[in-house]
C-alpha positions in Angstrom: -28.3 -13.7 3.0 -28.3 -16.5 4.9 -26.2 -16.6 8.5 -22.7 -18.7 7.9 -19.2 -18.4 9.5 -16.3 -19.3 7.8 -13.3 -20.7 9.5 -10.1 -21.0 8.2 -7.1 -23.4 9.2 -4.3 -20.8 10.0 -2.2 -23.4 11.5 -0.8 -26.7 10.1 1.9 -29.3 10.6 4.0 -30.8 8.6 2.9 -34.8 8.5 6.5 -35.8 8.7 7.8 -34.1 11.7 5.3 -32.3 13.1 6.7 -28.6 12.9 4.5 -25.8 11.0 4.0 -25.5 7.3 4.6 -21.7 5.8 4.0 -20.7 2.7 6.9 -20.0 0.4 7.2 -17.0 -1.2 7.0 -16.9 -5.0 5.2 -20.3 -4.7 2.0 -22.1 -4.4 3.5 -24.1 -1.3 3.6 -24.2 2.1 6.5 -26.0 3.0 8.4 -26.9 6.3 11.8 -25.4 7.0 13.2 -28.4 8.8 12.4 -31.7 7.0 11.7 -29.9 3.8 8.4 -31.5 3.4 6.3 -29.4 1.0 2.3 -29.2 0.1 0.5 -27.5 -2.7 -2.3 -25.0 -2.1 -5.4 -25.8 -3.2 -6.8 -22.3 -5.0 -10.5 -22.2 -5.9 -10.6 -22.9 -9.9 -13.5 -20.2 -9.4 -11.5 -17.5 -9.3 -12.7 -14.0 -7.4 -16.0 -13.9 -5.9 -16.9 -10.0 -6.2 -19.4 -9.6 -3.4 -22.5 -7.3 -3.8 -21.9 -3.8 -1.7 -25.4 -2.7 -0.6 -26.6 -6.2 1.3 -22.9 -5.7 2.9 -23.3 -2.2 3.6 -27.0 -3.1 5.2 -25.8 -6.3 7.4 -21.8 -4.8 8.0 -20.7 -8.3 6.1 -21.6 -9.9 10.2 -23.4 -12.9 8.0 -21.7 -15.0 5.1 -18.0 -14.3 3.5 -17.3 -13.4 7.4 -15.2 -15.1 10.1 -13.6 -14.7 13.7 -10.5 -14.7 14.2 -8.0 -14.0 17.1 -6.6 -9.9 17.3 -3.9 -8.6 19.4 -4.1 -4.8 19.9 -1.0 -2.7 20.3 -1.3 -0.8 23.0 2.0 1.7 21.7 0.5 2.7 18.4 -2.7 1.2 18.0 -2.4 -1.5 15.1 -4.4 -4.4 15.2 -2.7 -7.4 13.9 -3.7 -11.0 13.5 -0.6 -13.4 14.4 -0.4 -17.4 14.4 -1.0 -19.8 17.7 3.0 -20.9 17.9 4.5 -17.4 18.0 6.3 -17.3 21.2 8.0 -13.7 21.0 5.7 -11.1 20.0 6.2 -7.7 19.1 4.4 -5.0 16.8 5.4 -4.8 13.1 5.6 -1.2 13.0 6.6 -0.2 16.4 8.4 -3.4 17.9 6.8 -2.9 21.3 6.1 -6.4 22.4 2.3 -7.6 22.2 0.8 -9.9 25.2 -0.7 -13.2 23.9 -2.8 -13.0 27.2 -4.5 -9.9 25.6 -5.6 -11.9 22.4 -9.2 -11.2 21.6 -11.7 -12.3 19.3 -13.5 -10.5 16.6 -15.3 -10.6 13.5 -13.9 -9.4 9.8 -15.2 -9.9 6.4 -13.1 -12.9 4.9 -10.6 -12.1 2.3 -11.8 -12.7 -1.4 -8.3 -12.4 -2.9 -4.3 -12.2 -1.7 -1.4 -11.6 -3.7 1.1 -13.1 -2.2 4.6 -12.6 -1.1 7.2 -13.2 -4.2 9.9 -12.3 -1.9 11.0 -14.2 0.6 12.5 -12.8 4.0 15.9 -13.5 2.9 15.9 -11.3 -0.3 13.8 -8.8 1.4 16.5 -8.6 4.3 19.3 -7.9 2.3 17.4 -4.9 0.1 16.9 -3.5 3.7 20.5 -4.1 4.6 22.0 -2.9 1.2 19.5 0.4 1.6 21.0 1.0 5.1 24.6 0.8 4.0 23.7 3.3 1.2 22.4 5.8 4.0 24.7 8.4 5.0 25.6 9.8 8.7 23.2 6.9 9.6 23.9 5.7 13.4 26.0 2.8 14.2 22.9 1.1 16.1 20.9 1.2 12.9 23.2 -0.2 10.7 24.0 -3.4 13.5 20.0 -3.6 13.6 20.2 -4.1 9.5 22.5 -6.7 10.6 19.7 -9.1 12.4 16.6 -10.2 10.1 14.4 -10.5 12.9 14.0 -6.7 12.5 12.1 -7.7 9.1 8.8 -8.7 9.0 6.2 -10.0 6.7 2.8 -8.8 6.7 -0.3 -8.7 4.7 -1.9 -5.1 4.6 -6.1 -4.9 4.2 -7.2 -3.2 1.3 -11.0 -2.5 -0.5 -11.6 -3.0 -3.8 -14.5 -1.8 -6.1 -15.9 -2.4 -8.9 -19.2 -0.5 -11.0 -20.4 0.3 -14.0 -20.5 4.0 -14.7 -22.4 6.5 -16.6 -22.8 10.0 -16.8 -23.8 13.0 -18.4 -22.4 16.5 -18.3 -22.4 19.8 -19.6 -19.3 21.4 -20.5 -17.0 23.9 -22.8 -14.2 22.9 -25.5 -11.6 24.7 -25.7 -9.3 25.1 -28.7 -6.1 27.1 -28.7 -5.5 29.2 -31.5 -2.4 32.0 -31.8 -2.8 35.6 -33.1 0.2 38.1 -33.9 1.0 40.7 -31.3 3.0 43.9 -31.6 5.4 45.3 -29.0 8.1 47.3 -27.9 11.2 45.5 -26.4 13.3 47.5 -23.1 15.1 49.3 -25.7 12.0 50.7 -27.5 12.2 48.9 -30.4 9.0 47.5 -32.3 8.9 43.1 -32.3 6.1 40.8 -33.2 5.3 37.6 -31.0 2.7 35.0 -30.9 0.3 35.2 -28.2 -2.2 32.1 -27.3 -5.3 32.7 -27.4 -8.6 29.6 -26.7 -11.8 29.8 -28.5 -14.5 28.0 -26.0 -17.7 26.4 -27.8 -20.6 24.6 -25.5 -20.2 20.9 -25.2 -22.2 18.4 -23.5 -22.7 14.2 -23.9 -22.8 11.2 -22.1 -20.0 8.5 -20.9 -19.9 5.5 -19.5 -17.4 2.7 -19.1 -16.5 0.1 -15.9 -14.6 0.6 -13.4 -12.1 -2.1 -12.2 -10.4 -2.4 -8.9 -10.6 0.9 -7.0 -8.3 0.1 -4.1 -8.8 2.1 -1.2 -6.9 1.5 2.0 -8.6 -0.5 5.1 -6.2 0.4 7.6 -7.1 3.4 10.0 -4.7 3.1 12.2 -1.7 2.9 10.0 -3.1 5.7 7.2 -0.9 7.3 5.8 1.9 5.4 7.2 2.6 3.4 3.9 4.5 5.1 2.0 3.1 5.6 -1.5 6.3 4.9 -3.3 5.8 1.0 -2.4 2.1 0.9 -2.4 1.8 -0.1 -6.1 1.0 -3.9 -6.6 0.6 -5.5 -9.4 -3.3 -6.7 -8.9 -3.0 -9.3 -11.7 -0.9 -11.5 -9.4 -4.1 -11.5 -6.9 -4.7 -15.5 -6.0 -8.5 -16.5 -4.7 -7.7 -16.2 -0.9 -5.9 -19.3 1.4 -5.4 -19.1 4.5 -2.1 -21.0 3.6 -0.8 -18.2 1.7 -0.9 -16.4 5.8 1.4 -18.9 7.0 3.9 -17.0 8.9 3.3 -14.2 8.4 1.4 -11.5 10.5 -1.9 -10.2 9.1 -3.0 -6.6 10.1 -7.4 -6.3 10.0 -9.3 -3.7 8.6 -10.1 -0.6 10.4 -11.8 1.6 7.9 -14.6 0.1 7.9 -16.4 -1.2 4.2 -19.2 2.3 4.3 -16.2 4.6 4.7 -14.1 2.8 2.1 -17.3 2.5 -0.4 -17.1 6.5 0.7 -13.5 7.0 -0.8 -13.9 4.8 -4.1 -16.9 7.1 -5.1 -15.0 9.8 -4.7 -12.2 8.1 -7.1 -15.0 7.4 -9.7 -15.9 10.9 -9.7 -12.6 11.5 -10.7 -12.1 9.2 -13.2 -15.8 9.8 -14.4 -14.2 13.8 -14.8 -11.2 12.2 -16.9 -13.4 10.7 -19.6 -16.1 13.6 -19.6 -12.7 16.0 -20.7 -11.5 13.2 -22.8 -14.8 13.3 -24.6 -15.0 16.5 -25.1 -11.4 16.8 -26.5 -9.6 19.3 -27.9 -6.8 21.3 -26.3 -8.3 22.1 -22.8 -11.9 21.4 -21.6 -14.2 22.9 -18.7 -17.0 20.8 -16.9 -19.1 22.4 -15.5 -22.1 19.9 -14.2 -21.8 16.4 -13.9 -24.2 13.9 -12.8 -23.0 10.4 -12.4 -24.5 7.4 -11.1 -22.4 4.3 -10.3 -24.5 0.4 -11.0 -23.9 -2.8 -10.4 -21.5 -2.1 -7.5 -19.2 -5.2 -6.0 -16.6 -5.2 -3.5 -13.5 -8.0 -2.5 -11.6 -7.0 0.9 -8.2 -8.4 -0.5 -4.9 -8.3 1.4 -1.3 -7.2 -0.2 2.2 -8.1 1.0 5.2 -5.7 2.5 7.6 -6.0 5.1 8.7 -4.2 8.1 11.1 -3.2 9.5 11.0 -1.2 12.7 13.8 1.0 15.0 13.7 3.0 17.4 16.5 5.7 17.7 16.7 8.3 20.8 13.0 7.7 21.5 11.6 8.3 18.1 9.7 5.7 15.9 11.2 4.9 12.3 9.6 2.8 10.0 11.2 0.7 6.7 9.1 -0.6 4.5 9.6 -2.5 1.9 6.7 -4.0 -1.1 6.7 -7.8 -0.8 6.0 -8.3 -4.5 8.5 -6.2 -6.5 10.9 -5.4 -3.5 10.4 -1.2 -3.7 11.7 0.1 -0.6 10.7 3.2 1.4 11.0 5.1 4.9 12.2 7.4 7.0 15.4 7.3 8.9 17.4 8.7 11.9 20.8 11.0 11.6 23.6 10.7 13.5 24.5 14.0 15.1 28.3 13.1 16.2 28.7 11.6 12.3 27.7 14.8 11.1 29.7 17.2 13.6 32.8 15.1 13.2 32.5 15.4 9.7 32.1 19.1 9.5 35.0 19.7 12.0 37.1 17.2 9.4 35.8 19.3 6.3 37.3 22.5 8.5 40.4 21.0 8.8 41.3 19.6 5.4 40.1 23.2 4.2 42.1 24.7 7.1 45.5 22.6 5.5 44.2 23.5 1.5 44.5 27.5 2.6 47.4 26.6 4.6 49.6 24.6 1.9 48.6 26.8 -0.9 49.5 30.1 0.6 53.2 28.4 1.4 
């Protein structure tokens, strides 16, 4: 592979007044959200480029497909987030500590082969967060006047893996077919019943599959694992655009910590379980044992992509609490804080109205 370093334009203005173009959500355009001025991104009529793994996992993807770009580290919880040049407030997107621009540093990451981005904007995604609040009982006063401020909500474009290979392998097995037989018994009051019982007839099976696997997405982020919850991390991958930078426009971008050999680590170990499904698939019948497998994976590709959510975080008597919500179809998840006098008024309110039931009914 020869040595290259991409750079991307992160940062534009608008030719008629001069303030930044961002991308708007559901679009192909970055627009500006003062003079209304609005450009078309260009997207590469290639499509995807699928990079090959092993020259990647050799070289660490330092040489082509890679660029620098400028990090800020939070110092609270550890994220590493990308943010643009004209941000004057800064504060992390899942703790809202604030981040120093003076501590901006500069470091290398594989460039993006594919985004899917937002299809909400901040708007709509604010007022699912707000209507979820509202919903939330003996939530605390402070949370529900934080839904009330959108700055709380934040856009942000999460690093993923994907993998691709062609698969084949052979195994060795049992089939298992159920069959039912007639069994006599004696109920609890001694007399004689009949039931069917189950019963599986096993017969040796063995063969070969094969078949490719598409897109085996695998989570980049280190710091954050296990953080996003898994009831909004479902994208639809067919919305994936060949990657922009425009598509970035304000919004924060978090890099990949886990790096591509760990990640290459985890989608084998997804292969060998969809290499298991189709072995028992193959064999058929009503239940199937496999009992050696030997599978080898070819023809191996990789895209780091990025995927949209937004943010929103509160802190509540010193604890972290995270919202999330998915940027393309709007799924919304996270944890949330209880208010204790909600709840102990409410009980002492549930006494009394019982207190005044007894009372009135015994009169």
């Amino acid at each position: 592979m020869e040595q290259k370093t991409q750079q991307t334009e992160l940062k534009k203005a608008c030719i008629n007044c001069g303030a930044e173009l961002k991308y708007q959500p559901g679009t192909k355009n970055i627009s500006c959200e003062y003079c209304g001025h609005k450009e078309e991104i260009h997207i590469d009529e290639n499509g995807f480029e699928e990079l090959e793994l092993y020259p990647y996992l050799k070289e660490m993807g330092a040489l082509k497909h890679s660029e620098e770009i400028s990090m800020l580290h939070c110092k609270n919880c550890g994220a590493n987030q990308h943010v643009e040049e004209n941000y004057k407030s800064l504060h992390c997107v899942y703790c809202s500590m604030p981040l120093i621009l003076e501590d901006a540093y500069k470091e290398d990451w594989i460039l993006p082969g594919a985004v899917l981005p937002f299809q909400l904007d901040q708007k709509k995604s604010f007022h699912i967060f707000k209507k979820w609040v509202d919903s939330l009982w003996f939530a605390p006063n402070k949370l529900k006047k934080a839904a009330l401020d959108p700055q709380f909500t934040k856009g942000l474009y999460l690093p993923y893996w994907t993998f691709d290979a062609q698969l084949k392998a052979s195994y060795s097995g049992q089939r298992g077919d159920h069959y039912y037989v007639t069994e006599t018994y004696r109920d609890g009051k001694g007399k004689t019943r009949t039931r069917q019982v189950q019963k599986t007839r096993w017969s040796p099976a063995s063969g070969t599959i094969s078949g490719f696997v598409d897109d085996t997405l695998v989570k980049a982020s280190k710091q954050k694992a296990g953080r996003i919850p898994r009831k909004i991390a479902r994208w639809n991958l067919k919305l994936l655009q060949p990657f922009s930078s425009s598509f970035l426009r304000g919004f924060v971008t978090e890099k990949y910590t886990i790096p591509l050999k760990q990640g290459h680590l985890s989608a084998k170990d997804e292969a060998e379980r969809i290499a298991d499904r189709w072995c028992r698939q193959d064999i058929g019948g009503d239940t199937q044992r496999v009992t050696s497998m030997n599978m080898k994976l070819s023809e191996e590709t990789f895209k780091h992509i990025l995927l949209p959510v937004y943010v929103s975080a509160y802190r509540y008597n010193s604890k972290e609490y995270n919202f999330f919500i998915n940027g393309e179809n709007g799924t919304i998840s996270g944890t949330r804080p209880y208010s204790f006098w909600k709840i102990f008024f409410s009980i002492i309110f549930g006494i009394i109205v019982l207190g005044l039931i007894i009372f009135f009914s015994q009169g």
